[in-house]
N, CA, C and O atoms as a MOPAC input file, in Angstrom:
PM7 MOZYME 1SCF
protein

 N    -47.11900 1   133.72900 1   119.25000 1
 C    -45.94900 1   133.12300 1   119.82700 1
 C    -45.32800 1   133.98400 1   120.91200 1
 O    -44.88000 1   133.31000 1   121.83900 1
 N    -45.17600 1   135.35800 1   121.04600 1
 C    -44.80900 1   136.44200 1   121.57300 1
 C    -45.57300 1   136.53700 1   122.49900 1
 O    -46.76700 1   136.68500 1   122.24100 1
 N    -45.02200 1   136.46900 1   124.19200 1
 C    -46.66600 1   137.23300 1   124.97100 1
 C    -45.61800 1   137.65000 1   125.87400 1
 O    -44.50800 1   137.22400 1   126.19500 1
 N    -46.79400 1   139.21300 1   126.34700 1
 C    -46.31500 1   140.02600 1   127.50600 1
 C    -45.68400 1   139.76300 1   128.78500 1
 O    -45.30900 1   140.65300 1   129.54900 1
 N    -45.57700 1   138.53600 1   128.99600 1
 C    -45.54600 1   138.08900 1   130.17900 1
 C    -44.25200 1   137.86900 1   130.23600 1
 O    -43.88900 1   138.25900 1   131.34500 1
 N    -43.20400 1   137.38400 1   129.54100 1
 C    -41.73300 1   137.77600 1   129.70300 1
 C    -40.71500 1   138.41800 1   128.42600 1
 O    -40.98800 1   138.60200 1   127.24000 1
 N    -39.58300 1   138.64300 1   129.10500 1
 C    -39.12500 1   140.16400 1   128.10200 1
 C    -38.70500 1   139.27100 1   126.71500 1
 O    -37.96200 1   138.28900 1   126.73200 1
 N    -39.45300 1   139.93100 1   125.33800 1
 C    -39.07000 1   139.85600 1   124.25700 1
 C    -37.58900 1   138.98400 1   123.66100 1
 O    -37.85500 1   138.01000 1   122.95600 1
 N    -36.75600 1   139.14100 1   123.79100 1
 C    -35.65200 1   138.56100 1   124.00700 1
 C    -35.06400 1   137.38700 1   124.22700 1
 O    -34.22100 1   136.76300 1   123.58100 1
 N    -35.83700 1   137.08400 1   125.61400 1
 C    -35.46900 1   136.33300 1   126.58200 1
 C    -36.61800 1   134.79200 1   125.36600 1
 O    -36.02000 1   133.74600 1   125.11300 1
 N    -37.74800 1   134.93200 1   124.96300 1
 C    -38.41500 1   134.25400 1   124.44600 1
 C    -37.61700 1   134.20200 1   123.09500 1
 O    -37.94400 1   133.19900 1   122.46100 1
 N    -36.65700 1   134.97900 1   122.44300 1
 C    -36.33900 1   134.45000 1   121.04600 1
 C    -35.65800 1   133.30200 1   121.33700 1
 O    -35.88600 1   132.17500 1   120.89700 1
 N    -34.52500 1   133.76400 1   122.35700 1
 C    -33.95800 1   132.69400 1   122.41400 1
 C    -34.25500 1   131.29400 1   122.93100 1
 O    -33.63000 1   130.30700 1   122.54400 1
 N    -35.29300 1   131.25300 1   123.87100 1
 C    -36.04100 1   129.76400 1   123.88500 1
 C    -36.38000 1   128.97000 1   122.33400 1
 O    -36.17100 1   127.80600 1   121.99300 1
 N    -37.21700 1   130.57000 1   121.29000 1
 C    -37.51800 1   129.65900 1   120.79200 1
 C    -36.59000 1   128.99800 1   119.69000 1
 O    -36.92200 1   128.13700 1   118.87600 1
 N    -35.04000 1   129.74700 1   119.89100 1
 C    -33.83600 1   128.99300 1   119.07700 1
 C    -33.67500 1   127.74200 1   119.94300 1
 O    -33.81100 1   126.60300 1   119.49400 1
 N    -33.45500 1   127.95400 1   120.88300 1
 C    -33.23400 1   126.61400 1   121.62300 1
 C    -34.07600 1   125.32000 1   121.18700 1
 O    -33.74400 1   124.31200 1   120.56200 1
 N    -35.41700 1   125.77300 1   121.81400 1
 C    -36.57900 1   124.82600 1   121.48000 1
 C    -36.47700 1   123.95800 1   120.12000 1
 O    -36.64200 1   122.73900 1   120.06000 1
 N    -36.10500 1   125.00900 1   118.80000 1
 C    -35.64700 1   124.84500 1   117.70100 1
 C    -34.48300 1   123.70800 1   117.52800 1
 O    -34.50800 1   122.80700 1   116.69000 1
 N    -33.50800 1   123.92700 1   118.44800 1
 C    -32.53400 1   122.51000 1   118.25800 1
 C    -32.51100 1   121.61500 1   118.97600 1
 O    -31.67800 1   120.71800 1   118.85000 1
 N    -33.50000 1   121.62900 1   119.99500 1
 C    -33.58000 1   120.80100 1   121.13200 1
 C    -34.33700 1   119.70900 1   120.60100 1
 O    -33.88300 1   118.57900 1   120.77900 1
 N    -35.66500 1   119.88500 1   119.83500 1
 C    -36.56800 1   119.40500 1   118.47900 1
 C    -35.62400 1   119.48800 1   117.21800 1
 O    -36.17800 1   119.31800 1   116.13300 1
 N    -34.33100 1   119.71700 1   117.22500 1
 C    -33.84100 1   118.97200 1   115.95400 1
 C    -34.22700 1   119.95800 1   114.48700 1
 O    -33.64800 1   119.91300 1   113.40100 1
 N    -35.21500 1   120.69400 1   114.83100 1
 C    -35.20200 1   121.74800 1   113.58700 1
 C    -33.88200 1   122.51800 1   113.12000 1
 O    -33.73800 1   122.74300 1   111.91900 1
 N    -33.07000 1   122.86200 1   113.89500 1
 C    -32.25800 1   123.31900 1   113.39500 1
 C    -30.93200 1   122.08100 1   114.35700 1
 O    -30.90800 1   121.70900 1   115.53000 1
 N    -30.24600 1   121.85700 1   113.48000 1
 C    -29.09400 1   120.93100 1   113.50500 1
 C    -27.89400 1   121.98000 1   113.50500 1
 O    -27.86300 1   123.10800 1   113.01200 1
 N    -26.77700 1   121.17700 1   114.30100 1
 C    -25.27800 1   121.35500 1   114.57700 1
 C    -24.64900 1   121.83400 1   113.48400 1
 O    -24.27400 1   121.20700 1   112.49200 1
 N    -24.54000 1   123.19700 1   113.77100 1
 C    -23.55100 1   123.55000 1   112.31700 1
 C    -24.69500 1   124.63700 1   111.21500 1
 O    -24.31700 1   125.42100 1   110.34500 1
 N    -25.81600 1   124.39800 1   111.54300 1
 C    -27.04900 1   124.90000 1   110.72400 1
 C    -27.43200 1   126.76900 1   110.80000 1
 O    -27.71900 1   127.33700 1   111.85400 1
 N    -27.38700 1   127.12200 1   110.10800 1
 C    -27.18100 1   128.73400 1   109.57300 1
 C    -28.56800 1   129.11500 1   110.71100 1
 O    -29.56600 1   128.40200 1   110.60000 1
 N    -28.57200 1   129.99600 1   111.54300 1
 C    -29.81300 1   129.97500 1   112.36900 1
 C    -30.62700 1   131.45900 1   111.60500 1
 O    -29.77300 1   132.29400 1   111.30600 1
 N    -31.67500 1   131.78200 1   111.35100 1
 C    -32.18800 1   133.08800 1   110.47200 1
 C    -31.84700 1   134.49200 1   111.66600 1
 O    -31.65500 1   134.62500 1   112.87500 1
 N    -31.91400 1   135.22800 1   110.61300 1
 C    -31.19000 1   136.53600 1   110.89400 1
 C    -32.00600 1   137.32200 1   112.02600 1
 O    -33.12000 1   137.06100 1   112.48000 1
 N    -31.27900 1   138.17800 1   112.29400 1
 C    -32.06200 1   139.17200 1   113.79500 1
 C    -32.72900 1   139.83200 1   112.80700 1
 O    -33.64800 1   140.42500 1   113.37200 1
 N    -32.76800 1   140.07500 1   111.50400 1
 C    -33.83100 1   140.77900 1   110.60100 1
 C    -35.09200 1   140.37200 1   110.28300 1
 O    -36.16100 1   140.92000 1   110.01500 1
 N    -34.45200 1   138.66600 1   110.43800 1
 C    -35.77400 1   137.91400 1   109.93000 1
 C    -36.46300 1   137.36100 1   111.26100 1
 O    -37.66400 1   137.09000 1   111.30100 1
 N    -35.53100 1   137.20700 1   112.42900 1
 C    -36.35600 1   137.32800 1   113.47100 1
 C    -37.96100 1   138.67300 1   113.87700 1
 O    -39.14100 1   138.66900 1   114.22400 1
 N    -36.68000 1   139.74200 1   113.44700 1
 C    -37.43500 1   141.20900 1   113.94300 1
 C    -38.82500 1   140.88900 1   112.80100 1
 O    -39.97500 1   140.66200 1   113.17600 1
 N    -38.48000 1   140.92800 1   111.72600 1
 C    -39.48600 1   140.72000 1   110.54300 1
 C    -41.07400 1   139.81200 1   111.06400 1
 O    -42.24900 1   140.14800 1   111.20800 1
 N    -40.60500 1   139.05000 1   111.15700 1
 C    -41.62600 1   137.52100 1   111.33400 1
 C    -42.31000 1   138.29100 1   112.85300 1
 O    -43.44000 1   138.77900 1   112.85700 1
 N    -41.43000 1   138.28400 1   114.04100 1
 C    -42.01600 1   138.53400 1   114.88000 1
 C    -42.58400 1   140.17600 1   115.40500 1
 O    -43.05900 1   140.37200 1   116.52400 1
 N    -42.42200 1   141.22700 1   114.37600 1
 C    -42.57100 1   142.24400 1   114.62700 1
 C    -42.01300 1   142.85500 1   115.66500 1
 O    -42.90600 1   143.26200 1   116.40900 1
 N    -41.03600 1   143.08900 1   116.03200 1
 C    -40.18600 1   143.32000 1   116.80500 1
 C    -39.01100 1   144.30900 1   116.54600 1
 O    -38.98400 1   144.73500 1   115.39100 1
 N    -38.10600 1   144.73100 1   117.31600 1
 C    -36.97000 1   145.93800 1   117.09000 1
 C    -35.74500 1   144.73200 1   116.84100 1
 O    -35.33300 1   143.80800 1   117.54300 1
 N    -35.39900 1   145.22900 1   115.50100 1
 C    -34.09400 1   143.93800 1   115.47400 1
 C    -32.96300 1   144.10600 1   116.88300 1
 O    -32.42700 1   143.08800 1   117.32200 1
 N    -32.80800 1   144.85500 1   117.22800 1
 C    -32.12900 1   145.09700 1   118.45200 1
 C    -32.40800 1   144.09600 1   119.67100 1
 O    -31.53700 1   143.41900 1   120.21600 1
 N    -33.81400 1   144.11600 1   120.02000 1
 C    -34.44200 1   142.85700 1   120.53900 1
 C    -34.22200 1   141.58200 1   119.97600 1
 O    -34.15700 1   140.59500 1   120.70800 1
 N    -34.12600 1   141.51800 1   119.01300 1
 C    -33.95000 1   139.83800 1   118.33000 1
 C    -32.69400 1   139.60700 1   118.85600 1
 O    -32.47200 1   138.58100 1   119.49900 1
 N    -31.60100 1   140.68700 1   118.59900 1
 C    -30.46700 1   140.36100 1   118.55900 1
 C    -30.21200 1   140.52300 1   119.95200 1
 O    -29.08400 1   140.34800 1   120.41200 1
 N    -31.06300 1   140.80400 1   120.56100 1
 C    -30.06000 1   140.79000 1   122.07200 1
 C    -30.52000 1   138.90300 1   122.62500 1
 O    -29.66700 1   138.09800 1   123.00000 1
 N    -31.55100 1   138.69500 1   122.55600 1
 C    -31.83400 1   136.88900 1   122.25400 1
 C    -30.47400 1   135.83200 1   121.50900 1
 O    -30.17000 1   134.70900 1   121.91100 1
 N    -29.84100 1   136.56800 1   120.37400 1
 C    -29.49400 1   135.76900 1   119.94600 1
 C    -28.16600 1   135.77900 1   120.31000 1
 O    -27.49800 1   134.77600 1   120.05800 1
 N    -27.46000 1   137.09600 1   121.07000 1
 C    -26.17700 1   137.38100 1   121.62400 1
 C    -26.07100 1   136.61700 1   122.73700 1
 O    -25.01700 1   136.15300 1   123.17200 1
 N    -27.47500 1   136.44000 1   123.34400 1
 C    -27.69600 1   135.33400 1   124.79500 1
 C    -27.20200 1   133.93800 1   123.99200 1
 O    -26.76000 1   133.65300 1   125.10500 1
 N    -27.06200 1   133.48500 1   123.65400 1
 C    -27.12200 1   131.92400 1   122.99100 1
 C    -25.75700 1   132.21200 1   122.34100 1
 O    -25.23900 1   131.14200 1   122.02100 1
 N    -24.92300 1   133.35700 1   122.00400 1
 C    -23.66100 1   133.00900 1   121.72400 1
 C    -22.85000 1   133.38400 1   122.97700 1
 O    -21.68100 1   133.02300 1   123.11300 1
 N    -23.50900 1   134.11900 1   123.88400 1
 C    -22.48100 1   134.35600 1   124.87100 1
 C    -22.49300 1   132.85700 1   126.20500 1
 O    -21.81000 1   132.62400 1   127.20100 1
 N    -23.85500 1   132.01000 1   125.39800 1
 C    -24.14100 1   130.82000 1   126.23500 1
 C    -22.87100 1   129.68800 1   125.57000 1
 O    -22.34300 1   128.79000 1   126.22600 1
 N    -22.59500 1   130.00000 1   124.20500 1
 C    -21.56500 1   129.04800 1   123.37500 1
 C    -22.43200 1   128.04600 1   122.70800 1
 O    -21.88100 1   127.01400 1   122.32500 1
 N    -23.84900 1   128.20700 1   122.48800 1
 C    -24.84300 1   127.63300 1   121.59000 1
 C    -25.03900 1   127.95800 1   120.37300 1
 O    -25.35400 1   127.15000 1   119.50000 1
 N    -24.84400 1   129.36800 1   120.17200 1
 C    -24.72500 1   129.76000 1   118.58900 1
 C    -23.25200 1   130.65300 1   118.46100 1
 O    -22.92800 1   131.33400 1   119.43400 1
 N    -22.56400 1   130.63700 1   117.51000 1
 C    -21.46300 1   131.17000 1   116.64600 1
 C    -21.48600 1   132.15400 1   115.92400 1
 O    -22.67700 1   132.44200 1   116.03900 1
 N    -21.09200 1   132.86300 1   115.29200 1
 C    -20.74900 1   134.10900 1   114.44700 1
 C    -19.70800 1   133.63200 1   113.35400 1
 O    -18.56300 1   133.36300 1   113.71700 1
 N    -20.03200 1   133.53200 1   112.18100 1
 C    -19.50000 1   133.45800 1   111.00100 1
 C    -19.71200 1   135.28900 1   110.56400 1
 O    -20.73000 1   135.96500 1   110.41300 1
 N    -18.40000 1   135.59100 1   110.47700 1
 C    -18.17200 1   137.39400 1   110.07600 1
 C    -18.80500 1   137.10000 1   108.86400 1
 O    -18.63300 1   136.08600 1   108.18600 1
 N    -19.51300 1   138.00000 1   108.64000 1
 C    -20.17700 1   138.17900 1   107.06800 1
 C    -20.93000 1   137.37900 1   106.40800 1
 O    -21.22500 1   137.54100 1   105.22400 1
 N    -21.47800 1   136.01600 1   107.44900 1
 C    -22.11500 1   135.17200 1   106.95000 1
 C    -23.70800 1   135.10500 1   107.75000 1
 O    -24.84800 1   135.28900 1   107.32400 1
 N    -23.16500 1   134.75500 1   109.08100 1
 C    -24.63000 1   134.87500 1   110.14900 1
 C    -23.81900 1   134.22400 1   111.11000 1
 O    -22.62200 1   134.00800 1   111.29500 1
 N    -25.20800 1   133.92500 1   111.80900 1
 C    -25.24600 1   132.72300 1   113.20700 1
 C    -25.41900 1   131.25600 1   112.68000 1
 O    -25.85000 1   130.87200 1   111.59300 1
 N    -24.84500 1   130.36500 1   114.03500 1
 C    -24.83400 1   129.30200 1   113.37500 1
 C    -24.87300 1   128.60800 1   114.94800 1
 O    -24.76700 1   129.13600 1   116.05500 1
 N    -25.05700 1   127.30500 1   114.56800 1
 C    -25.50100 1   126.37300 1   116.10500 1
 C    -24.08000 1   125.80000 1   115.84600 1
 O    -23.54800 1   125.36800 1   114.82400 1
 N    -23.55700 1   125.97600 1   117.40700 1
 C    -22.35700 1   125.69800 1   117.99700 1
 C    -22.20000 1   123.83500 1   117.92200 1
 O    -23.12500 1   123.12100 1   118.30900 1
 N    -20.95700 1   123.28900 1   117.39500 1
 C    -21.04300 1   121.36100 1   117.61500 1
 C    -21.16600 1   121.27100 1   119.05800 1
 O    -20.40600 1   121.88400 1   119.80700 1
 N    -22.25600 1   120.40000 1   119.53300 1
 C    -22.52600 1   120.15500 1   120.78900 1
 C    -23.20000 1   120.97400 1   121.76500 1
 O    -23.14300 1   120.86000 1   122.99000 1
 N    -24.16000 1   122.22400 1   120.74700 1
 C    -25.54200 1   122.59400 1   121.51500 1
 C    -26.21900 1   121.94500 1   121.60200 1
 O    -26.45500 1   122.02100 1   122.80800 1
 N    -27.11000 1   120.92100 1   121.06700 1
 C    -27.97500 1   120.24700 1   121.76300 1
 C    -27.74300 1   119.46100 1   122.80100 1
 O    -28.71800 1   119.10400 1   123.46300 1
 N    -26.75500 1   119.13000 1   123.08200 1
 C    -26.20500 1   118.48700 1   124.44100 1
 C    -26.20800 1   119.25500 1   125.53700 1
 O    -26.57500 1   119.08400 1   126.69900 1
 N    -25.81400 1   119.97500 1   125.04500 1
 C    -25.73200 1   121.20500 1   126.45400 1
 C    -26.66800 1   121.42500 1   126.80500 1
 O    -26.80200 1   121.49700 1   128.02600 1
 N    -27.84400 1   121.65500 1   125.92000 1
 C    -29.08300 1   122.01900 1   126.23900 1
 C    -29.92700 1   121.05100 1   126.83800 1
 O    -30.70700 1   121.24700 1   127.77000 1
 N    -29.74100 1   120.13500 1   126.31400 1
 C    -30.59000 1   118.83800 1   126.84800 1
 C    -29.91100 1   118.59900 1   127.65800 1
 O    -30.55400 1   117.75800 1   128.28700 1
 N    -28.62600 1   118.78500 1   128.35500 1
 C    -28.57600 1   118.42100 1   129.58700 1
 C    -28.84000 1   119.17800 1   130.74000 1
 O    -28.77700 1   118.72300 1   131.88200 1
 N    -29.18000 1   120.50100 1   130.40100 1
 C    -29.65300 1   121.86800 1   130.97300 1
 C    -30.72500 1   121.52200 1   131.11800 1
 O    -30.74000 1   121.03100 1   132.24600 1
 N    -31.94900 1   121.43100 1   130.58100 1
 C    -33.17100 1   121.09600 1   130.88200 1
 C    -33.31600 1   119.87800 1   130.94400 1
 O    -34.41900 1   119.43900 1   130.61700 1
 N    -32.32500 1   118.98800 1   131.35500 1
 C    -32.95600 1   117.94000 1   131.93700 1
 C    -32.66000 1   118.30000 1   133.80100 1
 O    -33.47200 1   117.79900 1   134.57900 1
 N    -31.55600 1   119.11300 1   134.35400 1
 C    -31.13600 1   119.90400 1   135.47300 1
 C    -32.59100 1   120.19200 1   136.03000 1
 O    -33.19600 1   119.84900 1   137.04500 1
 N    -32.92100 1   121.05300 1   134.81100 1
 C    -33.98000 1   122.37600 1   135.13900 1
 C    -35.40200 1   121.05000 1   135.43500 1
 O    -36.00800 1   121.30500 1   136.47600 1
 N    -35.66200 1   120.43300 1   135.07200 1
 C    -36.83500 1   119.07500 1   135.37800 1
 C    -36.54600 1   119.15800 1   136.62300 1
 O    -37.16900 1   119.78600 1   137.47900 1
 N    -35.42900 1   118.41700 1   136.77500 1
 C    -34.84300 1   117.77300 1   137.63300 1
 C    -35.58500 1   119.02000 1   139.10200 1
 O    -36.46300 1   118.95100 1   139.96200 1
 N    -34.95900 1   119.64200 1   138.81400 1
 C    -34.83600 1   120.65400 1   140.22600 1
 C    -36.88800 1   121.51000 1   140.43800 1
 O    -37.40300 1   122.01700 1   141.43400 1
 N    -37.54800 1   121.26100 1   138.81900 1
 C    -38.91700 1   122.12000 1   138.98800 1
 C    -39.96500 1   121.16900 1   139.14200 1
 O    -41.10300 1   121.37900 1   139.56100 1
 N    -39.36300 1   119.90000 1   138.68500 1
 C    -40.51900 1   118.40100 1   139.12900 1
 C    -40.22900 1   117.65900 1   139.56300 1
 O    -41.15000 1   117.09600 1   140.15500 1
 N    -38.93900 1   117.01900 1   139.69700 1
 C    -39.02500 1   116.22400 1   140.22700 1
 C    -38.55500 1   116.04600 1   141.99000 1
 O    -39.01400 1   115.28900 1   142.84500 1
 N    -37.56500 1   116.98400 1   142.06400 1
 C    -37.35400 1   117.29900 1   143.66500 1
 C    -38.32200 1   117.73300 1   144.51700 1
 O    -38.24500 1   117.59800 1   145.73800 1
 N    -39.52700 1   118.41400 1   143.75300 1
 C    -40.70200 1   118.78900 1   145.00600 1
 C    -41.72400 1   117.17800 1   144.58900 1
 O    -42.30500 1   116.79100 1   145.60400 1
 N    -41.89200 1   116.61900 1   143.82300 1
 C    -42.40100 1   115.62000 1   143.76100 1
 C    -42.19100 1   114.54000 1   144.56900 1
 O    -43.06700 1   113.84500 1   145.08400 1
 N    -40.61600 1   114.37500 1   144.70000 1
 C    -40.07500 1   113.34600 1   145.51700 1
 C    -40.12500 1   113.94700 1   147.13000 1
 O    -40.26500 1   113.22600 1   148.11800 1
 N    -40.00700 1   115.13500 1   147.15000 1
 C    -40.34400 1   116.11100 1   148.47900 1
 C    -42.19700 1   115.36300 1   149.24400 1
 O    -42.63800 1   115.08800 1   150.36000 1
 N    -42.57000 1   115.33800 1   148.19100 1
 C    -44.19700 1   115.38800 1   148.25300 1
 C    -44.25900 1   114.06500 1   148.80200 1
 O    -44.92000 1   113.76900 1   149.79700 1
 N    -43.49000 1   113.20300 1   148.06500 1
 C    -44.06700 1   111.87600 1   147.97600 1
 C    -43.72500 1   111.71300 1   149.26900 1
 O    -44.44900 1   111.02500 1   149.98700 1
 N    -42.58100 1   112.31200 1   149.77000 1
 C    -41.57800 1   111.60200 1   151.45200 1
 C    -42.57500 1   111.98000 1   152.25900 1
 O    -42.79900 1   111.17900 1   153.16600 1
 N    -43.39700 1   113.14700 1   152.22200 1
 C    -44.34500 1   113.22600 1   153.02800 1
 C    -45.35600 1   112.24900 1   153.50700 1
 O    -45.69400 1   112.05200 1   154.67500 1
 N    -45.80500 1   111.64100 1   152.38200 1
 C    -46.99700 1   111.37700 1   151.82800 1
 C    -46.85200 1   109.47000 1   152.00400 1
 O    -47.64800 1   108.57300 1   151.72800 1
 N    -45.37100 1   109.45100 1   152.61900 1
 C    -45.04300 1   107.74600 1   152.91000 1
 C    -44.69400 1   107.19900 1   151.66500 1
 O    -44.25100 1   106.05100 1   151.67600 1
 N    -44.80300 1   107.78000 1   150.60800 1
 C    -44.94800 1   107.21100 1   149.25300 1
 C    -43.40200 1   106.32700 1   148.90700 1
 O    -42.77000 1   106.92900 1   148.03900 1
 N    -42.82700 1   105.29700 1   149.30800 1
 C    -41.16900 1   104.88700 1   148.67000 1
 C    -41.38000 1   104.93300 1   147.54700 1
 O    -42.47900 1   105.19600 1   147.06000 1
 N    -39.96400 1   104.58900 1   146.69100 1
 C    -39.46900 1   104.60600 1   145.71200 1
 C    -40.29800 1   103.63300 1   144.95900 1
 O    -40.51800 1   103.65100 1   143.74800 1
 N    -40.59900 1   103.03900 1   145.57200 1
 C    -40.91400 1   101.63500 1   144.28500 1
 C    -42.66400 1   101.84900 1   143.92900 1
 O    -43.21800 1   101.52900 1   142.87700 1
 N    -43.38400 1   102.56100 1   145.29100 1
 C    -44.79600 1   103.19600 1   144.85600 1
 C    -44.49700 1   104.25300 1   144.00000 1
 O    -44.98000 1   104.17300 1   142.87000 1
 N    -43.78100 1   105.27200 1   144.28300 1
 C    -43.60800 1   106.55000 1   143.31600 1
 C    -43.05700 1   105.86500 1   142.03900 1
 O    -43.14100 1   106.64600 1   141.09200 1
 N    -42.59300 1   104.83000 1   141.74000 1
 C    -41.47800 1   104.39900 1   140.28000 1
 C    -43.46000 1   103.64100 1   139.51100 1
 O    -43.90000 1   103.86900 1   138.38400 1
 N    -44.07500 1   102.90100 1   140.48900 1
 C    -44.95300 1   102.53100 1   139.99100 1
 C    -46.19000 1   103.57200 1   139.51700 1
 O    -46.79600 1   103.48300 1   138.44900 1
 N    -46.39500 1   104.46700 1   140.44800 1
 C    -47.56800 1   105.98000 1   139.76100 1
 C    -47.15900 1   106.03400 1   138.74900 1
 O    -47.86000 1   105.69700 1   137.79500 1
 N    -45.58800 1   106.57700 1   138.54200 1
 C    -44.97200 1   107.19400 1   137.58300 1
 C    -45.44300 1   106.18700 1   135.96500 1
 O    -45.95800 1   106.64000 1   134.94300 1
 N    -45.03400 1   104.74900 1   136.26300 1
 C    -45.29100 1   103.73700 1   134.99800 1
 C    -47.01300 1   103.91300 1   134.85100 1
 O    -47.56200 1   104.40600 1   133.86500 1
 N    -47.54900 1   103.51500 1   135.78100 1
 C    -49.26900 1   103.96600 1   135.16500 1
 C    -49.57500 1   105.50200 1   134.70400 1
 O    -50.55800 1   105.68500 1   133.98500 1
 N    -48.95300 1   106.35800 1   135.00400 1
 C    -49.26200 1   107.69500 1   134.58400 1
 C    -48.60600 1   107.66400 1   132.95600 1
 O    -49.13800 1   108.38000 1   132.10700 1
 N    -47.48900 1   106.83700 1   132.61200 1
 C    -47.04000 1   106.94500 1   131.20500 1
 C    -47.43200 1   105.94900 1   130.53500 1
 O    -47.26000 1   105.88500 1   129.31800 1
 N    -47.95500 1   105.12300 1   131.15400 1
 C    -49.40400 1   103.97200 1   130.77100 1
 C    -50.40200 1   104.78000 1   129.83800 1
 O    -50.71600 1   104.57500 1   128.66600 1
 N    -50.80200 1   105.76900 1   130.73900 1
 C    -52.36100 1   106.22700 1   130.30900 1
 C    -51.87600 1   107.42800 1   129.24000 1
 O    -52.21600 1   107.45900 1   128.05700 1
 N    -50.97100 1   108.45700 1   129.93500 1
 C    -50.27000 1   109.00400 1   128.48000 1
 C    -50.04900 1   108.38800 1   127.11700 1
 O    -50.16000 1   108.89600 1   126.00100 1
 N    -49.79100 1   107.46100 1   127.39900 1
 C    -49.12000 1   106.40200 1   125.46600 1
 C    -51.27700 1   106.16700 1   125.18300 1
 O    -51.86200 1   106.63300 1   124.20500 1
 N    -51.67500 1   105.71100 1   125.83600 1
 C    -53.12500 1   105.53300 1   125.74400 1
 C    -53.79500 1   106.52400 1   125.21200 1
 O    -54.42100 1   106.44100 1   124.15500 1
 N    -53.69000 1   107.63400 1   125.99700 1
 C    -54.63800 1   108.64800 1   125.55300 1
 C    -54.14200 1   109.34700 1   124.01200 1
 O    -54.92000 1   109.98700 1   123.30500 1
 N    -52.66500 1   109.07500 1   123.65400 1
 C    -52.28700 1   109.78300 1   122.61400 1
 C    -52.34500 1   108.73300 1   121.34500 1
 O    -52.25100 1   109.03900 1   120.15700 1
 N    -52.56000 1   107.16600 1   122.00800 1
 C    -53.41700 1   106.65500 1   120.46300 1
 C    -54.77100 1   106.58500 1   120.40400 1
 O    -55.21900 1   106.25800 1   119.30500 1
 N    -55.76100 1   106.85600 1   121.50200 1
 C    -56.43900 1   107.16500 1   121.48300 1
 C    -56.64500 1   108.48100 1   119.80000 1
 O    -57.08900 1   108.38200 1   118.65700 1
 N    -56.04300 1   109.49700 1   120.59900 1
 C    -56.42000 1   110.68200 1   119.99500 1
 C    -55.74400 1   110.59300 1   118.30200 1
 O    -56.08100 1   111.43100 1   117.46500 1
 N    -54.89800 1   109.61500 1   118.02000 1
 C    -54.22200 1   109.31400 1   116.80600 1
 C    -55.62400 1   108.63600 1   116.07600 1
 O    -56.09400 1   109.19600 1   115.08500 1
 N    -56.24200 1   107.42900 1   116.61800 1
 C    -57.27800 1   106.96800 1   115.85000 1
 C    -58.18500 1   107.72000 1   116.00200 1
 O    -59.03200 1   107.27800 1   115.22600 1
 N    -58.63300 1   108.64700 1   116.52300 1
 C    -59.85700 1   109.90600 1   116.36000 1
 C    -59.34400 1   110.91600 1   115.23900 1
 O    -60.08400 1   111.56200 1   114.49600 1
 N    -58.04300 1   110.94100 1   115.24200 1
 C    -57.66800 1   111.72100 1   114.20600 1
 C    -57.94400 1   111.31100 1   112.37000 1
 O    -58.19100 1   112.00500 1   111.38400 1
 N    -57.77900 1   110.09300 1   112.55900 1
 C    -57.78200 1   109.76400 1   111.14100 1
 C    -58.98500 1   109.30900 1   110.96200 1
 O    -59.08900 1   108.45400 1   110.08400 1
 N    -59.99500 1   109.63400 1   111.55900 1
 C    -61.75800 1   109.10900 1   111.09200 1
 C    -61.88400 1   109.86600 1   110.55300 1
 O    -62.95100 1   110.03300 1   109.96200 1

């Protein structure tokens, strides 16, 4: 789960995010400790915890004194509306960039877009009935 390629930290806290963004951990829900972070991921609890100080100084997770961390009412909103921004600005603005080039209007690009999630829903029952043979 851990790779070299960005700082320690910076990945716990995605994968808390990721965690409520997918609903694993819910509004209000006790999030596991910078011990059990450090533990699981082999890591310096110091590192866990500097991940998880990111996400309370973001107002996504809370501090209960003497209890733990906890997911803030109305992190997943925030978040999902954060990465829907972050889409917004890493696919779809150079896409629509691409397409203006490319002559492509709105109503050809709205139509790629429906056959491309055509063949997506396809290929993934596809791979559902290969699964259960």
């Amino acid at each position: 789960m851990i790779d070299d390629s960005r700082p320690i930290f910076v990945q716990i806290a995605e994968m808390i995010e990721n965690d409520i963004v997918d609903g694993v951990l819910a509004e209000e829900a006790q999030v596991p400790s910078t011990n059990e972070f450090a533990a699981f991921h082999r890591i310096n609890p110091a590192t866990a915890a500097k991940g998880v100080n990111r996400l309370v100084d973001d107002g996504i997770l809370y501090k209960k004194r003497g209890i733990g961390m906890f997911v803030a009412t109305g992190a997943r909103a925030v978040l999902v509306g954060r990465r829907r921004e972050e889409f917004y600005e890493q696919y779809l603005a150079p896409l629509a960039r691409e397409a203006r080039k490319l002559g492509i209007d709105g109503a050809q690009l709205s139509d790629m877009l429906a056959r491309e999630a055509a063949s997506a829903v396809a290929g993934a029952t596809t791979r559902a009935k290969e699964g259960a043979l």
